[in-house]
N, C-alpha and C positions, 0 to 999 in steps of 0.2 A: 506561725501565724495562721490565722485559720480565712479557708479558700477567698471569701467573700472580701475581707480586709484588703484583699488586692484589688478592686473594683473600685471601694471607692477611694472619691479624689482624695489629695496630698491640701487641706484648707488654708489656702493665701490669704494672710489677717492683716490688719491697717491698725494699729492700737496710738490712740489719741488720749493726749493727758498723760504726765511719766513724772508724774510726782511720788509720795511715800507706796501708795497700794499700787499706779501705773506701773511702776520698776518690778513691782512683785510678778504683776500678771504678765509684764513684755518675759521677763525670768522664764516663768511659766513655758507661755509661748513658743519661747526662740529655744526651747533646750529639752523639754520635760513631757510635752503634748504629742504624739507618737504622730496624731494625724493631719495637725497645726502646720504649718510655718512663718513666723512675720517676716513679713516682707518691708514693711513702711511704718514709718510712725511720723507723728504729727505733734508739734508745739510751738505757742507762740515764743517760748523761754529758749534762747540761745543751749543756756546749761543744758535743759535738759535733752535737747537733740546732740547734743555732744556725749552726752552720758549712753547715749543711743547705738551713738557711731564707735565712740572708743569702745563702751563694755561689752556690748553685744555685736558687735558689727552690722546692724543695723541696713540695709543695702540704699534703701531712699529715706530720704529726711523731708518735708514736709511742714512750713511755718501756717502753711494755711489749707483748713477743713476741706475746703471745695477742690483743692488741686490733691491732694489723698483721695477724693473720692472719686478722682478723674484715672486714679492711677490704674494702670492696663492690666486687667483680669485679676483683681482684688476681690475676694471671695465674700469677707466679714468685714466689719471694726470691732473694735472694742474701744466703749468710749470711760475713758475715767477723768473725770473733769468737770467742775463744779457744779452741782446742779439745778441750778439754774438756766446751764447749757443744755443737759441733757433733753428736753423736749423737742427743741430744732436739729441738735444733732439727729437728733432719734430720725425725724420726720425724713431732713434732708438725704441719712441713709438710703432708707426704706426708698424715696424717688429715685437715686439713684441705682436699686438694684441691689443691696446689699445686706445679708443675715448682718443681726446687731447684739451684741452682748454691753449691756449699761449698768456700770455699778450704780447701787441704790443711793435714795430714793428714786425714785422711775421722775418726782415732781414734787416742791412744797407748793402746786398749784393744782386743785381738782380738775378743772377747765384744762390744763395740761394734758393732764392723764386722759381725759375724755378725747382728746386732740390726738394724741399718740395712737388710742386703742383702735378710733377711726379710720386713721391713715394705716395700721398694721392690719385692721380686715380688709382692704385694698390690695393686701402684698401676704394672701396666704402661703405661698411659696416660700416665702421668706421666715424667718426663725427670728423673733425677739424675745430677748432673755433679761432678765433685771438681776444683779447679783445678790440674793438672801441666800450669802455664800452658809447659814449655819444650816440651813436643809439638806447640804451636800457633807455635813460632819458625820462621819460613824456613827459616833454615840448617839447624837439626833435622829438621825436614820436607823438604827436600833431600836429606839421608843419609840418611833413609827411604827416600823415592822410589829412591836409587840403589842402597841393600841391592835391596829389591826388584825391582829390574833386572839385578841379578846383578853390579852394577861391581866388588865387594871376594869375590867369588865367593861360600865359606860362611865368614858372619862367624862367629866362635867367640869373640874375646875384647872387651872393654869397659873401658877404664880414663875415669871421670869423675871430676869434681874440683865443691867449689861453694866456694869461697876467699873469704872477703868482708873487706873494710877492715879494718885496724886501726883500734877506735874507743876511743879512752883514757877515754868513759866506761864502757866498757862494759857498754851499753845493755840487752843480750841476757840478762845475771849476772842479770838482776832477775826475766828469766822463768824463769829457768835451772830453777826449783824445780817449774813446771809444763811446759814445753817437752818434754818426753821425752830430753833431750839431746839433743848435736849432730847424732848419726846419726838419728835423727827427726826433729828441727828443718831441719837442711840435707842433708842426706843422701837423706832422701827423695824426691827430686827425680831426683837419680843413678840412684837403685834403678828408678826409674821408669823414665828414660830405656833403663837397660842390657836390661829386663828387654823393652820395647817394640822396641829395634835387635835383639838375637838373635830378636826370634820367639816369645816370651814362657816359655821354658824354665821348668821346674823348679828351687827353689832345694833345694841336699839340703846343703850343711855351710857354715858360716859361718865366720870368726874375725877381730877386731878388737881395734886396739889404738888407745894414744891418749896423750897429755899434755897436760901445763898451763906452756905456754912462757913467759906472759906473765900470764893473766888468773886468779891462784893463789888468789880467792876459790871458783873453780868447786870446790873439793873439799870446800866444807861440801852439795853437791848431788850428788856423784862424777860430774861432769861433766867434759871436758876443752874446752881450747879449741881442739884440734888431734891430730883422729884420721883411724885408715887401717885400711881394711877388706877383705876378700877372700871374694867368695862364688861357689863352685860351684856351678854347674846341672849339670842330668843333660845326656847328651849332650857330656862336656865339655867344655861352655862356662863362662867366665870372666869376672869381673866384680873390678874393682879401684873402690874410693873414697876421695878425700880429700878429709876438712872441713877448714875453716881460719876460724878468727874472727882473725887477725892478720897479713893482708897489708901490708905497707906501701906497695903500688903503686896499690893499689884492689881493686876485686870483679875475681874471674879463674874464669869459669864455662870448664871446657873438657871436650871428650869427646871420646873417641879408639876408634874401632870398624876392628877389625884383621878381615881374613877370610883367606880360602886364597890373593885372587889380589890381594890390595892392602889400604887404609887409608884413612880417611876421619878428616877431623880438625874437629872442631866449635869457633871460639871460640880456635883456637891460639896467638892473642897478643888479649889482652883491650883491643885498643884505642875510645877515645872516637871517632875518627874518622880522617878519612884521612891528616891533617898528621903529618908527621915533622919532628923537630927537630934539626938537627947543629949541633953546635957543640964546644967541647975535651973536653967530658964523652963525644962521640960520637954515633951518631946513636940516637935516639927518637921515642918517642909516646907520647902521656899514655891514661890509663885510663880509663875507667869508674869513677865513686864508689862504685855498688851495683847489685842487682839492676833494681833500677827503669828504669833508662836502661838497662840491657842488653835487657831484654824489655818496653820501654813498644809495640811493636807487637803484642808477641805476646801481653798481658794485654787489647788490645782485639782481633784473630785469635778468640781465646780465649771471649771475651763473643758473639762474633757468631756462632759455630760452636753456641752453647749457645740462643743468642736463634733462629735459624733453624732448627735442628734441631727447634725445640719447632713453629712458625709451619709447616714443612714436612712434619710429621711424619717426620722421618727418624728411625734409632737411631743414638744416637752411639757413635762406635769406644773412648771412653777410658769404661773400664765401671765398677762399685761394686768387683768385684771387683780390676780391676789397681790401686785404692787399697785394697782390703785385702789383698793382697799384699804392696805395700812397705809397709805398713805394720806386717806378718809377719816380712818381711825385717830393717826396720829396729828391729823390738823384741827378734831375736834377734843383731841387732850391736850393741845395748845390752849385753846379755844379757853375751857373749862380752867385752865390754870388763872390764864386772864381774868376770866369774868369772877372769880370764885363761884360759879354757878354749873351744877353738873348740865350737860349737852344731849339729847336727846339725838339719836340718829335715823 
């Protein structure tokens, strides 16, 4: 261990919400995080504060936000919890004293994000993190490092994708009605990434479309389960997105950053691992089921950059702001899918 690591503190986290991704990050937390320890978790769901106590031993259980936030020398939260929540969570932290780590969206409401970034310059001391857990992926973080070296010379355009399984129950239909839709729901991600590889440009005109190929309940919500978007930055730079709720290979996250002197391709065949299979069908490799296994590194990367940045006092580089940009971004490629009319920003 090197000298300094002794100095700082041991960070006492509160993680609220312990649904599919909550269990992932309390995992994280409670076993994986060198600097972390949860201490408390929160939920209104009996189940999952059980799953808290049995799996993890969990030491306090906590049915309601404001008595977690009361708990005695609680350092962080992490809030994973619908978001819709997330803006008061966010606030109510920050008054009480607390670094805050929020998985994404930061808000499907601008007014929100303006609301949050307010209250977080009040509490500079304080560390708020939004999870655009694929900026903390290797491979992403490699096409970084090599924009920044000049390898694709000046990058100008961005085509990403966030493709996810075909699931015949269609799981997602259920949030559909709170979600912001696809391009908020999955897209956001994209917007992040493109907005982060050019250099973080200006978005000035949008336009999106979309269909319902498969899952034809989304249009009691005018959701689609399969759109495509195109957004100009000033400087013209370009950004291309595709959502997909209906693969049938698996999860296929890819991004493709073009410059003057070359190409960089993130994710270009969405494989489980290194095995290929030939046989009369030809040769293959199996996929990836979801996001989970694609970025299980990079959701604990993720947790540790946010855990040490707080213990170090460093600032971290993914700001309130670049979540409330895509978040700008992806509420005016709602917008434009509605209106059929592209959106000027």
């Amino acid at each position: 261990m090197n000298p300094s690591s002794h100095h700082a503190p041991i960070l006492k986290v509160g993680i609220v919400g312990l649904g599919r991704l909550g269990r992932r990050h309390a995992e994280n937390l409670m076993s994986r995080v060198a600097g972390a320890t949860l201490v408390a978790a929160c939920s209104p769901l009996q189940s999952e504060l059980e799953w808290a106590r049995d799996t993890l031993q969990v030491p306090h259980l906590y049915e309601d936000y404001a008595a977690l936030l009361a708990h005695g020398g609680l350092d962080a939260v992490f809030l994973v919890t619908p978001t819709s929540l997330h803006p008061q969570q966010i606030i109510q932290a920050l008054r009480a004293g607390k670094h805050v780590f929020c998985e994404k969206p930061l808000s499907l409401d601008l007014e929100d994000c303006r609301r949050v970034s307010a209250e977080a310059a009040l509490h500079p001391q304080l560390q708020v993190m939004i999870g655009f857990v694929r900026r903390f992926d290797a491979s992403y973080q490699d096409a970084y490092r090599k924009i920044q070296q000049g390898a694709i010379g000046s990058p100008f355009m961005v085509y990403s994708q966030t493709c996810d399984q075909y699931d015949p129950d269609g799981f997602f239909v259920k949030f559909a009605a709170t979600s912001g839709g696809i391009f908020l729901d999955c897209s956001v991600h994209d917007i992040d990434l493109a907005r982060w590889l050019l250099g973080n440009p200006q978005p000035v005109r949008v336009y999106a479309s979309g269909t319902r190929a498969i899952h034809h309940d989304l249009q009691q919500f005018q959701d689609v389960d399969n759109g495509v978007a195109i957004c100009e930055f000033d400087n013209g730079k370009l950004a291309t997105f595709y959502a997909s709720r209906t693969m049938a290979h698996g999860h296929d996250t890819m991004t493709e950053i073009t410059g003057t002197a070359g190409r960089l391709t993130v994710g270009g065949n969405a494989r489980k691992n290194r095995l290929e299979i030939a046989d009369a069908h030809g040769v293959r490799n199996e996929c990836l089921p979801s996001f989970f296994e694609r970025f299980e590194d990079a959701f604990l990367t993720e947790v540790t950059s946010f855990v040490e940045a707080i213990r170090r006092q460093r600032k971290l580089e993914l700001t309130l702001d670049d979540a409330t940009e895509a978040t700008r971004i992806g509420i005016a490629l709602r917008e434009s899918l509605l209106s059929k009319q592209p959106v000027l920003l």
